[in-house]
N, C-alpha and C positions, 0 to 999 in steps of 0.2 A: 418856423421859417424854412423853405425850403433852399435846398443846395442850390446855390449857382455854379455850376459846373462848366468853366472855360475851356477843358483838356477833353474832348469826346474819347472813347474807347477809340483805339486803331480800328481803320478801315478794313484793313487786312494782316494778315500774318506771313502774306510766303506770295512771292511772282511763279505764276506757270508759266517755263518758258520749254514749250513742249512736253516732253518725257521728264522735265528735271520741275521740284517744286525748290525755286529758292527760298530759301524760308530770311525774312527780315533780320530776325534775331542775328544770324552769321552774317547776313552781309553789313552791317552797323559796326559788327565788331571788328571785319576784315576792311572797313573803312579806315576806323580809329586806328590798326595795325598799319595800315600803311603810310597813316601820314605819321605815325608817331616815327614808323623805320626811317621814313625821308626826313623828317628833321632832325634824328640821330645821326646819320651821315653826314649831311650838313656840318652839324654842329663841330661833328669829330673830323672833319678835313678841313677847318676854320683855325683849328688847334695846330695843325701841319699832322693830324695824322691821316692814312691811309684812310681814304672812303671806301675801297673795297673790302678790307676787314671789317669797317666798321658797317657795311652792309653783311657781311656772312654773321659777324658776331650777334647785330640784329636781330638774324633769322634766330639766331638759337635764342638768345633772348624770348623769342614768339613762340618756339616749338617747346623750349620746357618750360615756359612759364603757361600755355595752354596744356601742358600734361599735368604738373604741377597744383592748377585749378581745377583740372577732374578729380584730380586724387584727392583732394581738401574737399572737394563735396562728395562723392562718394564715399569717404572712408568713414563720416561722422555719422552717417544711413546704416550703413553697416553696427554702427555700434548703438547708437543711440535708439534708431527710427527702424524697430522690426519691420514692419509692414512695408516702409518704403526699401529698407535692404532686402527685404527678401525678393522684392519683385526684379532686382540685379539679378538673385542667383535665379531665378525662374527665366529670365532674357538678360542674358551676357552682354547680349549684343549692344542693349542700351545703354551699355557703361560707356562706347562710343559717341551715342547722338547727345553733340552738345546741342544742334540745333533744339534739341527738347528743353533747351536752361539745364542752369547748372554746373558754372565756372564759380568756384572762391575763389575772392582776388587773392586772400592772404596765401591763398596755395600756392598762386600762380607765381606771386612776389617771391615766393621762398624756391619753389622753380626756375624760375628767371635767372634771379640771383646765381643760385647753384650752379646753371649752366654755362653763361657768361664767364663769371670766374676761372670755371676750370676751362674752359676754351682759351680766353687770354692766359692763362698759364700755362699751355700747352705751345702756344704762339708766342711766347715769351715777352708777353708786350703789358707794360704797367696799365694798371687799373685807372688810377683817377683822372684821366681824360676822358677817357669811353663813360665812367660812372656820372662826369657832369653834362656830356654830351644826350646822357638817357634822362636825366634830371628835369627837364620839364615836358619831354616828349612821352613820357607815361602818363603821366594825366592827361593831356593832349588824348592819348587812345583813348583812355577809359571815357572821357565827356563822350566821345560817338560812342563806346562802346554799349554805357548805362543806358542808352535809346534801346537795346535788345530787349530792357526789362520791360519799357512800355511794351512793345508789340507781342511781347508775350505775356501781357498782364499778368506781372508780379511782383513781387516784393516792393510792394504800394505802401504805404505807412496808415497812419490811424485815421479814423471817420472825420471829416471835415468841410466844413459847409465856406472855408474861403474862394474868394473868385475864381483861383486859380484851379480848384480842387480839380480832381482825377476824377471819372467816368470809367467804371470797369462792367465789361458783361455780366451777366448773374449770376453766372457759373461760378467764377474767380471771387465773386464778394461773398456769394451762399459755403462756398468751400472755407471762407477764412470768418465765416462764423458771423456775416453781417445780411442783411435783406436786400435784397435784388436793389437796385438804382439809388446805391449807398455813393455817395461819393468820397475820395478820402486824399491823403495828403500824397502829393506827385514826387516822390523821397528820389525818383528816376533822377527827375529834371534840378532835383536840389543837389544831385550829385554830380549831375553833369552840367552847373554851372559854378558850382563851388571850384570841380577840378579846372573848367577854362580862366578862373579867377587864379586860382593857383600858376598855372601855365604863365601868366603874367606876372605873377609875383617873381615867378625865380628867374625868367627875362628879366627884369626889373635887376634885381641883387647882383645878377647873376655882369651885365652892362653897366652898373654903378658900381664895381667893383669891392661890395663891401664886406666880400670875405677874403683871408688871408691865403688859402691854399688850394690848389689843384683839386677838385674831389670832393670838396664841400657841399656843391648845391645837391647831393643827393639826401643830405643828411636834412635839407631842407623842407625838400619832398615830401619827405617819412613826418617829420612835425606837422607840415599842412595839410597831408593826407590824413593821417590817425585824430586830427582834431575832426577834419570834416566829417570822416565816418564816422564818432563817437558821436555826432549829435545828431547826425540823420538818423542812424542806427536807432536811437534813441524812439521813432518816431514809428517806425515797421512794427508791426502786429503777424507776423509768418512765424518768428522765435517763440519757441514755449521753453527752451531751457534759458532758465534763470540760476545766475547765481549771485549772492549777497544784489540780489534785485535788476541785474546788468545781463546781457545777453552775452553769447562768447564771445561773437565777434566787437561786442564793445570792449572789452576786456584786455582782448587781441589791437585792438584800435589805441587803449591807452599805453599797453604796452609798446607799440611801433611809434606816439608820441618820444615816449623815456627814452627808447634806443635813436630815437633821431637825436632829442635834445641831449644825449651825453656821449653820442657819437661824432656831436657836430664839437663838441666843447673839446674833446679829447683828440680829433684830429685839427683841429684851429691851430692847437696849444702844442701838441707830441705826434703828427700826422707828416707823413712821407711823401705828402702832394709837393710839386713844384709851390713856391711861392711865388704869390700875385701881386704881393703887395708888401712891404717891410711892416715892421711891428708900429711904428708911428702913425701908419696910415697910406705913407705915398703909395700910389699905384704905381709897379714896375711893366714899364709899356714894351721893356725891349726884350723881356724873356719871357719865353712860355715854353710849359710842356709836349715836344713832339712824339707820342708814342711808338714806337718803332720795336724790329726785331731784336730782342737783347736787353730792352729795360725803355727809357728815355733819355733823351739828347735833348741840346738845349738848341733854341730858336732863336733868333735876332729877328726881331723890327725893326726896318730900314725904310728911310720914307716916307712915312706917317702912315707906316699900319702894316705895310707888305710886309708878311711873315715868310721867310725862308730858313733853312738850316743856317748854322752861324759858321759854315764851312763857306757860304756862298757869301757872309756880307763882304767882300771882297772885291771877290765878282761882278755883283750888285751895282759897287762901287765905282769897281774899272768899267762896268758899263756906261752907268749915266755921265763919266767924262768922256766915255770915246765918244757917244749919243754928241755931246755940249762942245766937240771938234779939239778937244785936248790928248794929244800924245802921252797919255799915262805911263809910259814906258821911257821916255825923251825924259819927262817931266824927273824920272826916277835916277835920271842916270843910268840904265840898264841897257849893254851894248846889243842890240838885235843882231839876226842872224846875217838881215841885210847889210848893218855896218861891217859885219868879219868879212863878209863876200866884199865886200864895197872895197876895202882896206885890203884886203888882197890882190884885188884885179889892180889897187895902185901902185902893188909893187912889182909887178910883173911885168906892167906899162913903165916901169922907172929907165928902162936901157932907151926906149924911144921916144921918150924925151916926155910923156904924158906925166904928170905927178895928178891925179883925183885929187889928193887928197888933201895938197896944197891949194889949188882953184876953187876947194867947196864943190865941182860935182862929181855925180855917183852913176853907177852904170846899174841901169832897172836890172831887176830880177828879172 
């Protein structure tokens, strides 16, 4: 039976635009960064925190968790892969071109994280609002991002004659040990709808309120990320180290399972987030965590939903009565400055026979 092959090989790899070749690969990934930055922002000025932190802290986010991702594939070449390490130390230079492939996520993850961190602790500003704000906008990148692997045919998974199957040049199928117009399992496009399934998931949990604390949904992340790649992972033919029959990155994959699921358990239960919700269940609609210079402050919802500091529900307050033509000040008893004026000019008028302040009136400001 021959392959039906739905996915043709990419058209192309790289737009000429002039003197510059764009190569696909970078721009898929610089897609996925951007929207994932713009819904971290979002997300973390929905909380009352600052967007413009939470756009600088973004970038670093992006900048060591792309340095972080070199170093996780470079460094395993070097020790493992003579042939492909030494063609690093024969051209240096190519330890730069990602456009050539060649980001680990788990690198990147461990970069991100690192840098992130120590940036909000340098800016004095608690973590678990930034951590649930970045909580579905990473997979969000990576669904565009895993498009790079199509257009750079790689990290395709095993021979496979389903409809959907993958189409790869000769080059790329003869290189991984199969005959020219092999077609084989599309591991890209399993990744990159797994994560947009994901994206929704923790939308979902995250708007049904059914975790207890500040900071949780990233521990979410990590359980539905390390399941999805343990089973794609499963399915790629590029891995030749094996161990007890599993590839590292599978390994790597169950491990960031365990640390989600006993991360998620340990901060639910002993975790420093803001609560969202009391231990019986109710959702607390009126507080949430504002991140700010010095730690966090607490928020009021006022209104059904308008989130302000809880310095201003007051304000909030004495707005929407003066808005509704009510003297909140009258209302209070609280003598204005116009009644002392008022009260004075009446006894200054008392020799001329004027009393204000027996007649009821008052002389404007």
């Amino acid at each position: 039976m021959l392959p039906l092959a739905q996915i043709p090989p990419p058209p192309f790899s790289g737009l000429e635009l002039g003197p510059l070749n764009l190569r696909m690969y970078g721009l898929v990934i610089a897609i996925g960064a951007f929207l994932g930055l713009r819904m971290v922002v979002a997300r973390y000025a929905d909380t009352g925190g600052d967007p413009e932190l939470a756009e600088k802290a973004a970038l670093i986010v992006l900048g060591t968790g792309f340095l972080g991702g070199r170093i996780g594939y470079i460094i395993p070449r070097f020790l493992w892969d003579g042939t492909h390490g030494a063609a690093y130390i024969g051209r240096p230079l190519d330890i730069l071109a990602i456009w050539q492939g060649g980001l680990a996520f788990f690198g990147g993850l461990v970069g991100g994280t690192l840098g992130v961190i120590i940036y909000l602790r340098v800016k004095k500003v608690a973590l678990p609002a930034f951590a649930d704000a970045v909580a579905p906008a990473v997979p969000l990148a990576q669904a565009f991002g895993r498009w790079g692997n199509y257009f750079n045919e790689e990290l395709f998974g095993r021979p496979s004659d389903l409809p959907w199957a993958l189409e790869v040049s000769s080059g790329p199928a003869e290189r991984a040990g199969y005959p020219a117009a092999s077609t084989f399992h599309p591991t890209f496009l399993y990744e990159s709808l797994w994560n947009l399934g994901l994206v929704g998931v923790i939308l979902w949990i995250d708007r049904r309120g059914l975790l207890r604390r500040r900071g949780s949904l990233i521990f979410i992340y990590l359980i539905g990320y390390g399941i999805g790649r343990g089973w794609i992972e499963a399915l790629r033919v590029d891995t030749f180290q094996r161990y007890v029959g599993l590839s590292r990155n599978n390994w790597i994959a169950i491990l960031v399972v365990i640390i989600g699921a006993v991360g998620l358990w340990w901060w639910e239960t002993r975790g420093t987030g803001a609560l969202l919700r009391d231990p019986d269940g109710a959702t607390d609609t009126d507080d949430v965590t504002a991140e700010g210079s010095g730690g966090s402050s607490t928020v009021s919802t006022v209104d059904g939903g308008d989130t302000r500091p809880a310095g201003r529900k007051a304000d909030i307050r004495g707005d929407a009565m003066t808005e509704a033509g009510v003297d909140t000040e009258a209302e209070a008893g609280v003598e204005t400055d116009a009644d002392n004026r008022a009260d004075s000019d009446a006894d200054s008028d008392a020799d001329s026979g004027v009393d204000d302040h027996d007649t009821g009136s008052r002389r404007p400001d």
